[in-house]
Structure formats: structure tokens, C-alpha cells
N, C-alpha and C positions, 0 to 999 in steps of 0.2 A: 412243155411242162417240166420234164425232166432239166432242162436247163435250170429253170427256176431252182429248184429244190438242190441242185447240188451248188449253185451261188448260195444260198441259205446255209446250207451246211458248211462250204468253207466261211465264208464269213462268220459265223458261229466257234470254228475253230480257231481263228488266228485271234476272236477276240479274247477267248480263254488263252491263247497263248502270251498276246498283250500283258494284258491280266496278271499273269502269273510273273513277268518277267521285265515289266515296266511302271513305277509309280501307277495305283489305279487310275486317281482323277485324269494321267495324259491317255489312258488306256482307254476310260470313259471320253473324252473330246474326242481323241482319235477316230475310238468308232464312231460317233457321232456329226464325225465330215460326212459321211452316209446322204445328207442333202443334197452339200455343194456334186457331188457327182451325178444326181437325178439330171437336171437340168443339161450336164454335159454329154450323158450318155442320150438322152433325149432326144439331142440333135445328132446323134453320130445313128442312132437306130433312122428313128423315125423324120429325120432330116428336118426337123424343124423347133425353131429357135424359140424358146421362152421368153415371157414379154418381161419388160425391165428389171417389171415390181417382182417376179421373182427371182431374178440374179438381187439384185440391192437385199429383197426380205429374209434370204439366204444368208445373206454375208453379216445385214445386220444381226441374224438370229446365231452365227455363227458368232459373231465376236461376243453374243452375249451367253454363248457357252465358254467360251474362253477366260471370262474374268469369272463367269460362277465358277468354275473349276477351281480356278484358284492354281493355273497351271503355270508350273516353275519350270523356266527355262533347263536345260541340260542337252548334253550332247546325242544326237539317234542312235538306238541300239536297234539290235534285233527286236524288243520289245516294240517300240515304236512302229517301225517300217511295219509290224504285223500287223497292228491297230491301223496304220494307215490304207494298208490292204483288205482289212474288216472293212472299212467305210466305203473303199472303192463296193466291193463285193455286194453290199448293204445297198448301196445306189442301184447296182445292175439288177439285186435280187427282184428290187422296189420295182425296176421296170418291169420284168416280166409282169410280177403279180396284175400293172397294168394293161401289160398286152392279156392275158388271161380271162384279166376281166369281161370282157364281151362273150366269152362263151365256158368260163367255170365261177360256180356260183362261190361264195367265199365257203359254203361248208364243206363243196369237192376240196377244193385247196387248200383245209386246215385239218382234211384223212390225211392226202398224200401228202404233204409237210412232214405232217407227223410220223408216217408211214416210213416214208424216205430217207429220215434223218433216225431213225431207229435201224435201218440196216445196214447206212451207211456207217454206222459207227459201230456196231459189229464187226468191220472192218480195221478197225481200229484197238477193239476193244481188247486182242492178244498183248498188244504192246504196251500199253497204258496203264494195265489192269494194275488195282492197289486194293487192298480191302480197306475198308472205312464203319466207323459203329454205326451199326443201329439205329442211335440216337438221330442219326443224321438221315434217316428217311423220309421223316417226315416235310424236313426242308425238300429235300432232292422234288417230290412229290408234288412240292409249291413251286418247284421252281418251273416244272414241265407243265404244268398247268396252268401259271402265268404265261411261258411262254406260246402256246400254245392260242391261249385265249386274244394276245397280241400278236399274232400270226392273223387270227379272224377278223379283227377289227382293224387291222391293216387293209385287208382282203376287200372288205365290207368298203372302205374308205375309198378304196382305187376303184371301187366299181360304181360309184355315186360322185366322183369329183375327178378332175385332171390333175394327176399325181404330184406333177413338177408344182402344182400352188398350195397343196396340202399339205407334203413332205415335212416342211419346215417346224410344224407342230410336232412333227417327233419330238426338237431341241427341249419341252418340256420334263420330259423323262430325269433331266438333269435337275429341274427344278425337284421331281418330285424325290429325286436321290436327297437333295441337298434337306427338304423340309425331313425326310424321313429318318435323316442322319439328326436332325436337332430330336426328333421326336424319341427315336429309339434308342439314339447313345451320346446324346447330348454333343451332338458335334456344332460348333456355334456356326449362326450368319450374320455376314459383316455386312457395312453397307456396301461393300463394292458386290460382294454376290446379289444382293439384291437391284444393283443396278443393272444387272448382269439379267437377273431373271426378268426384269423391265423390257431390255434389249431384245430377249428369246421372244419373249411374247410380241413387241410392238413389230418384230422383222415377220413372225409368222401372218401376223394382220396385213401387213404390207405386201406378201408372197397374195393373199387373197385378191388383191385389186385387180380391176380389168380395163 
């Protein structure tokens, strides 16, 4: 269990490092390769190979984060490689929660999540420390609570299905970035984003097949 929770935790930190220090949208893709590495690590753990439709429903779900992004070419920074190490981490975390599954229920593994990554970053917190308003509580608040709540439903998800076929539904998260950018600060969608959230969705269908 412990492994889990500290793959969560760094993945968590390299994507805020992304984040901070590389265009978001590559920052948001990056971490969202998280997929393509279920499947990889799948076979290196548990020595056994995912059936087609999930390498193809990956790849298609992947290229249809790629144009929803709207991700512009540039050269790899530090930013990047971080993001790209979010996703590796993201994948690994994703397995454990599956191996997990058979004997912790998702509410044990969304205490110690919680638990975990509250004192691991106590660890942290001498170096980092800034003060910030007030005002900003109430997000910080939203934020730990969203996450938190998609920590459980992750949980819930690996313990009712075979991880490496369901993964791929994460790629919607980018959908819901992209509608919540038109809704709350008017950020337009073009048709390629939306051929893009076509692609996310019909590779996740596809990951389903048996």
C-alpha cells in the first residue's frame, strides 16, 4: 500500500511542477499519457499482455487528446520530461490501486491517500512555504475535495473492472477541461477539438472490447 500512495504523491508533484513551468495544455497531455503506461506496466508486473483493443483504444484515445489540446510543437524542457514522468507515475499509481483491489475497499484507500499525501508534504512544506490570501481557500478546499473524491472513484472503478480496459476513460477529463474553459471563461471549441473529444471517447469504447 505504501508504494501506491507515494507513486500518487510524486506523480502529483511533478504534475504541479509541469504545470508551473511548461505551456498547461502539454502539461495537461503529458500527464494524461498515464494510459499508454497501464498496459505497459501491466505486462512487466503481472506478466501479462493486454488484448489489442486496448493497445489500439489507448492510442486512439490518446491521439484524441492530442488535437483536443491543441498541443504546439516546442522543444523538451524540464517542464516537459516532469509531465512525462507524472504519466509514467500515474500509470504505476493506477496499478497498484488494482492490485489493492482484492483486499482494500476503495474507502480504506481514499483515508490513507489522503492520509499519506498530507504528511508526505509536510515534508516539503519548509521549502516551498509562501503565504497566499484568504480568498483562496475556499478553491484550495475544492481542490482537495475533488481530488479526493476522484482518488474513490478511481478505487471503486479497479475493484469492479480490469484496469488496463477502463483507463482510457480517464482521457475525458480533457474533454471536461475543454467544455469548462468555454463555460467559465469563454475559451472557444474548434472543430478539430471536437474531433479530438470523438477520438477520446470512441478509443475508450474500443479499450472496452473483448
Amino acid at each position: 500500500m505504501h508504494c501506491g500512495h507515494y507513486l500518487h504523491f510524486f506523480a502529483l508533484i511533478t504534475y504541479f511542477y509541469a504545470v508551473k513551468n511548461t505551456e498547461l495544455s502539454t502539461a495537461v497531455l503529458l500527464q494524461q499519457t498515464s494510459p499508454v503506461f497501464v498496459p505497459i506496466i501491466s505486462f512487466l508486473v503481472f506478466r501479462k499482455l493486454s488484448d489489442r483493443y486496448v493497445w489500439i483504444g489507448t492510442f486512439v484515445g490518446f491521439l484524441g487528446v492530442t488535437i483536443t489540446s491543441c498541443m504546439v510543437t516546442h522543444s523538451i524542457n524540464g517542464g516537459d520530461l516532469s509531465g512525462i514522468i507524472s504519466g509514467a507515475m500515474g500509470g504505476a499509481a493506477t496499478i497498484t490501486i488494482w492490485m489493492m483491489s482484492d483486499t482494500e475497499s476503495p474507502y480504506r484507500q481514499m483515508l490513507f491517500f489522503s492520509l499519506y499525501t498530507l504528511l508526505y508534504s509536510f515534508v516539503f512544506l519548509p521549502l516551498v512555504w509562501d503565504s497566499f490570501n484568504l480568498s483562496l481557500l475556499p478553491y484550495l478546499i475544492i481542490l482537495g475535495v475533488i481530488t479526493t473524491l476522484a482518488q474513490y472513484f478511481l478505487s471503486v472503478a479497479c475493484a469492479n473492472a480490469p484496469t488496463d480496459k477502463i483507463v482510457s476513460w480517464s482521457y475525458l477529463s480533457v474533454i471536461f477541461a475543454a467544455l469548462l474553459g468555454y463555460l467559465g471563461w469563454n475559451e472557444k471549441i474548434t472543430i478539430s477539438m471536437l474531433s479530438g473529444m470523438i477520438l477520446i471517447v470512441l478509443g475508450a469504447e474500443i479499450s472496452l472490447r473483448k
